[in-house]
C-alpha positions as CSV (number, residue, x, y, z in Angstrom):
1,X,38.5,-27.9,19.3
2,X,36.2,-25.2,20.7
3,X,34.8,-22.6,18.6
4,X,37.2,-19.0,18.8
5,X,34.9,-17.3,16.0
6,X,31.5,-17.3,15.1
7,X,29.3,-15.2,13.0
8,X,25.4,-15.5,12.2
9,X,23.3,-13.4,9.9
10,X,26.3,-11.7,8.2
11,X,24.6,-9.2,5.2
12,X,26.3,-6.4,3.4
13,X,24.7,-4.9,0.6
14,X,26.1,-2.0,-1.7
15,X,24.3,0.1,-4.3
16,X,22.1,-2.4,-6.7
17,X,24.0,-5.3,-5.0
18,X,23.4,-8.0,-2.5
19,X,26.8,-8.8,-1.4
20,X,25.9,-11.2,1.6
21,X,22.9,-12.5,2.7
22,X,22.9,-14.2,6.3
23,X,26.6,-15.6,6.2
24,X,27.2,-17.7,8.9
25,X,30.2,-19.7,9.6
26,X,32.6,-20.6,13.1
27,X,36.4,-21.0,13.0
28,X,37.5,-23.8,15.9
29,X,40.7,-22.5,17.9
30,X,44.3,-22.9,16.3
31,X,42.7,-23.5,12.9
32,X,43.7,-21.7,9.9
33,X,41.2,-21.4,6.9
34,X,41.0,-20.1,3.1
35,X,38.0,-18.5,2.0
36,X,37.3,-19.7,-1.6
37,X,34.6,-19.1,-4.1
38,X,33.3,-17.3,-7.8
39,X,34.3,-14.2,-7.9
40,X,31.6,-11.9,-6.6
41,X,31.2,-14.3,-4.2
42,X,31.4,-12.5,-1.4
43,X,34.4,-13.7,-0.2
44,X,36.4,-10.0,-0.1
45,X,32.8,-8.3,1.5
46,X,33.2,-10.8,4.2
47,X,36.5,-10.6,5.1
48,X,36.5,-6.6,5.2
49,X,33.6,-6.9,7.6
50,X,35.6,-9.3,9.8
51,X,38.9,-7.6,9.6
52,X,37.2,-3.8,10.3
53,X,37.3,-2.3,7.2
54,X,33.5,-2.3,5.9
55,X,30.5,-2.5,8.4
56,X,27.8,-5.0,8.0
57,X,24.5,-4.2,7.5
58,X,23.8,-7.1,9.8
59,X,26.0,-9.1,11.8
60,X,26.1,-11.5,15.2
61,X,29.9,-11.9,15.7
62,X,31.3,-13.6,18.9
63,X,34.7,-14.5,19.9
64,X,35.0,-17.2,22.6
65,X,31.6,-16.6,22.8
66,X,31.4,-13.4,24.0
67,X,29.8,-11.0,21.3
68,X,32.2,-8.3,19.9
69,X,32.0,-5.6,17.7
70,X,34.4,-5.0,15.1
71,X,34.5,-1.5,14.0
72,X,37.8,-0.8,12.5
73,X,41.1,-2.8,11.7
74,X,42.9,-1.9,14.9
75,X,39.3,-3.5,16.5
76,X,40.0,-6.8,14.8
77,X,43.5,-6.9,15.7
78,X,43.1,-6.6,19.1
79,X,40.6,-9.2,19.0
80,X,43.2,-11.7,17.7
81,X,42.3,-11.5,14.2
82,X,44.5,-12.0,11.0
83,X,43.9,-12.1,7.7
84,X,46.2,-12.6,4.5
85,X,45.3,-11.5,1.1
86,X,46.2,-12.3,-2.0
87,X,48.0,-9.5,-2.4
88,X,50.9,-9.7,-0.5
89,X,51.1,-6.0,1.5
90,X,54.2,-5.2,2.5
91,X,57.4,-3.1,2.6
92,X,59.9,-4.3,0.8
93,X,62.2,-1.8,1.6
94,X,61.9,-2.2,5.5
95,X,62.8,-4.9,7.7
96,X,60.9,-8.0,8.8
97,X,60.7,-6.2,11.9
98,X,59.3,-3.0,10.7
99,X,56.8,-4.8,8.6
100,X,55.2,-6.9,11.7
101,X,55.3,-4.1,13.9
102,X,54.4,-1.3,11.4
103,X,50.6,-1.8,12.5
104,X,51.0,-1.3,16.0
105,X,53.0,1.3,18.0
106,X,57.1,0.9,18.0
107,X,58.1,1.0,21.4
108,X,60.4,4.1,22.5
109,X,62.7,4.7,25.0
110,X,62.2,8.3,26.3
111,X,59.5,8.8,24.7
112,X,60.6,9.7,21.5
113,X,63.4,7.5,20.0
114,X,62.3,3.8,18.6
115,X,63.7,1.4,20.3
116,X,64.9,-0.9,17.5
117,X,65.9,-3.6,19.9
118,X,62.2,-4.6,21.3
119,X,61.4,-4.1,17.7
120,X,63.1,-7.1,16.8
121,X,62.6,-8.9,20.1
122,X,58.5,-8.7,19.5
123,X,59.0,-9.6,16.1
124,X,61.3,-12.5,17.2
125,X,58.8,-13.2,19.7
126,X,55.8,-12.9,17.2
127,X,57.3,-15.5,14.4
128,X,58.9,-17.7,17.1
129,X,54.8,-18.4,18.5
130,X,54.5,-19.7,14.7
131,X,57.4,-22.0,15.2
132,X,59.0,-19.6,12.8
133,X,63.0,-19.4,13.6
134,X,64.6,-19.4,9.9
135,X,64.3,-15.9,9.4
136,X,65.7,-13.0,10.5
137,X,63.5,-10.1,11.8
138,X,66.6,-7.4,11.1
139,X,66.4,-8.8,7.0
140,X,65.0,-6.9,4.7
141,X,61.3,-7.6,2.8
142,X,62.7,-7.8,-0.3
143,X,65.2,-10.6,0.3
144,X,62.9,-13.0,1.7
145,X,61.0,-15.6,-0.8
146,X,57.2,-15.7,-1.8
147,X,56.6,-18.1,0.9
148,X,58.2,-16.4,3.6
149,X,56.9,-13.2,3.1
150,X,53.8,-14.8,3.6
151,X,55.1,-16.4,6.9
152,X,56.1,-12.7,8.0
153,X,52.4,-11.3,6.9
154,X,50.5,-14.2,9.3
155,X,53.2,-13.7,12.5
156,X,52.2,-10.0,12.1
């Protein structure tokens, strides 16, 4: 497998705290990976550096091998990056559709009315690259089980 991520020299430190100190790690392509450890491990610093939600004081990230900078979440989504948490966020009240899309912009037709159709067909799309066919992206959150929630949040 060839590397798609790689970070060097990772180091975040807060207020009386050395968070991270030189993390370094690569993820091969088509690999998933849990991140486990102490608590105050670091584990949490490092992912909200990778997924844009807290800069590093130092950093060397490459994807593909080509150095990138990840400055906010929409940054690391573009760049192919997806993280679940332990804490399952979603919307229970909206669809499996709504909830995969809801981070990106629903598609319109004239401009101003969503069109619920391609919602459903890029959510379709997005759980079918997952080999994902049992569930239904016009269901709601709520109905779905633990586990498939969990499906919905890593096809989103």
């Amino acid at each position: 497998m060839t590397e798609f991520l790689t970070f060097q020299g990772v180091s975040k430190s807060f207020p009386g705290v050395r968070a991270l100190d030189g993390v370094g790690f690569a993820v091969p392509r088509g690999s998933v990976h849990g991140l486990l450890g102490e608590n105050g491990a670091g584990k949490s610093t490092l992912i909200k550096i990778l997924a844009g939600v807290v800069a590093p004081d130092t950093a060397t990230i490459a994807i593909d091998d080509e150095p990138v900078t990840i400055d906010s979440p929409a940054a690391a989504h573009r760049l192919g990056l997806r993280f679940i948490h332990q804490e399952l966020y979603v919307v229970p009240a909206l669809s499996v559709a709504e909830n995969i899309v809801i981070a990106q912009r629903y598609p319109t037709r004239a401009g101003i009315l969503v069109d619920w159709p391609r919602v459903n067909t890029m959510a379709r799309d997005a759980l079918a690259r997952l080999g994902i066919t049992h569930i239904d992206p016009r269901v709601k959150m709520a109905q779905l089980t633990v586990g498939d929630r969990m499906l919905v949040k890593i096809a989103d």
